[in-house]
KEFI-190438 format. One record per atom (N, C-alpha, C): x, y, z. Coordinates in steps of 0.001 Angstrom, whole numbers, plus 500000, padded with zeros to 6 digits. Layout:
BEGIN
XYZ...
END
This chain:
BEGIN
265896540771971089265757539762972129266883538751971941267525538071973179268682537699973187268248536137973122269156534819973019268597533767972935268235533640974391268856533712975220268630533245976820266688534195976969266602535319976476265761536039976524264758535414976374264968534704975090263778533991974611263552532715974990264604532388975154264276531183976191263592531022977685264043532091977932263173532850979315261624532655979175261270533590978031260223534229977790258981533273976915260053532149976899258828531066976153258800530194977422259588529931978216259012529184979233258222529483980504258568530973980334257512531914981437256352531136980785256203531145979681254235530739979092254503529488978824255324529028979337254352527098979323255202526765977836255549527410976781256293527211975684257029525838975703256966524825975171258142523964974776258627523873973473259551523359973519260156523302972160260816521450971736260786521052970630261289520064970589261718519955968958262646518405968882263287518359967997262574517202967152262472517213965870261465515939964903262117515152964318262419514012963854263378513738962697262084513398961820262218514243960382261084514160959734261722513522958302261537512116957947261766511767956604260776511806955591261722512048954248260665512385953624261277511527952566260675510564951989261313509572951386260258508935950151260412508519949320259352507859948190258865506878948958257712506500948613257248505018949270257728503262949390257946503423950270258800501636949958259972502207950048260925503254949906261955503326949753262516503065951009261902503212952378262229503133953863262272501763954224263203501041954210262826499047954950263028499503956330262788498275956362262361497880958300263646498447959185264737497931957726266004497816958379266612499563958834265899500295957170266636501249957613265541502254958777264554501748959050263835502482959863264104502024961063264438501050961400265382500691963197266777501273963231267338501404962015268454502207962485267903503685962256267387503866961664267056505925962013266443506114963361265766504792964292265024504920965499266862504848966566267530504056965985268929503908967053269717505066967052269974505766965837270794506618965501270028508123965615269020508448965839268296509362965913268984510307966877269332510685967850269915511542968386270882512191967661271969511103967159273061511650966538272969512270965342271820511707964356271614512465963230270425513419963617269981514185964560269585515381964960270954515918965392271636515781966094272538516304966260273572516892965150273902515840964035274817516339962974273971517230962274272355516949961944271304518035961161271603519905961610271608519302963304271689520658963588272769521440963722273911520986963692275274521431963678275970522072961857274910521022961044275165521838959749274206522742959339272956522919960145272075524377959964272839525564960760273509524928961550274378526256962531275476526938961900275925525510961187277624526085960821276788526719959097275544526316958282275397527220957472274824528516957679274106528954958722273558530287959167274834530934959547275705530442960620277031531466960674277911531909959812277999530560958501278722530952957495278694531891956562276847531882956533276178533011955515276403534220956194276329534254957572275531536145958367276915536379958485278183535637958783279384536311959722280505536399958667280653535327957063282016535242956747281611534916955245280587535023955102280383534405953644279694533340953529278777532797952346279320531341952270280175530547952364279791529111953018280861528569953410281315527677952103282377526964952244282807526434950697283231524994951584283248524724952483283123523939953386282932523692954890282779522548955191282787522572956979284179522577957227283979522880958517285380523452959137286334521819959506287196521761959430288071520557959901288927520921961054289643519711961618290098519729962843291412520538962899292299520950961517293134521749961192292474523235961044291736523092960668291046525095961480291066524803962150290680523859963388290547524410964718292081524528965500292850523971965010293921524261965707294644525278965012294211525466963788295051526680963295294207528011964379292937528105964641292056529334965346292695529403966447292912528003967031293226528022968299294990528746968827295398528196967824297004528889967295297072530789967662296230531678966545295862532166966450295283532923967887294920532480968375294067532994969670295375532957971130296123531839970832297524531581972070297923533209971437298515533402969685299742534540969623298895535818970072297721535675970156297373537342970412296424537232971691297033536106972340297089536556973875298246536422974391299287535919973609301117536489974394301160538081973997300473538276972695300752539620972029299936540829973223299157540113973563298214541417974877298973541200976515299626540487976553300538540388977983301997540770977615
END
């Protein structure tokens, strides 16, 4: 089953899905302060959470462990890479 598949197929049945930010912290260790900023910043640190469960599941299934996250010099080196072997196919 494909992701779109399943995405299909859980909302045919009413299925939702959602995202938690779940801390798990000693007691007292959470102040006021830092619990209004995890309520402000909450999107973005779901967002970075889930971008390093992605980039570690692809790293493990497709290339190895990763030994780091990728930087903005891979991406232009990939991107490099991808221009010569589409002059190389024309």
């Amino acid at each position: 089953m494909t992701l779109y598949e399943l995405t299909e197929a859980l909302a045919a049945r009413g299925i939702e899905l959602s995202l938690r930010l779940v801390v798990d912290a000693p007691r007292g260790a959470v102040t006021d302060e830092l619990r209004a900023a995890l309520a402000i910043h909450k999107p973005h640190l779901l967002a970075c959470l889930g971008r390093e469960a992605q980039w570690e599941a692809l790293s493990t299934q497709r290339w190895g462990p990763a030994l780091r996250p990728p930087t903005v010099e891979d991406r232009y080196e990939a991107e490099e890479r991808v221009a010569i072997q589409t002059e190389d196919q024309t």
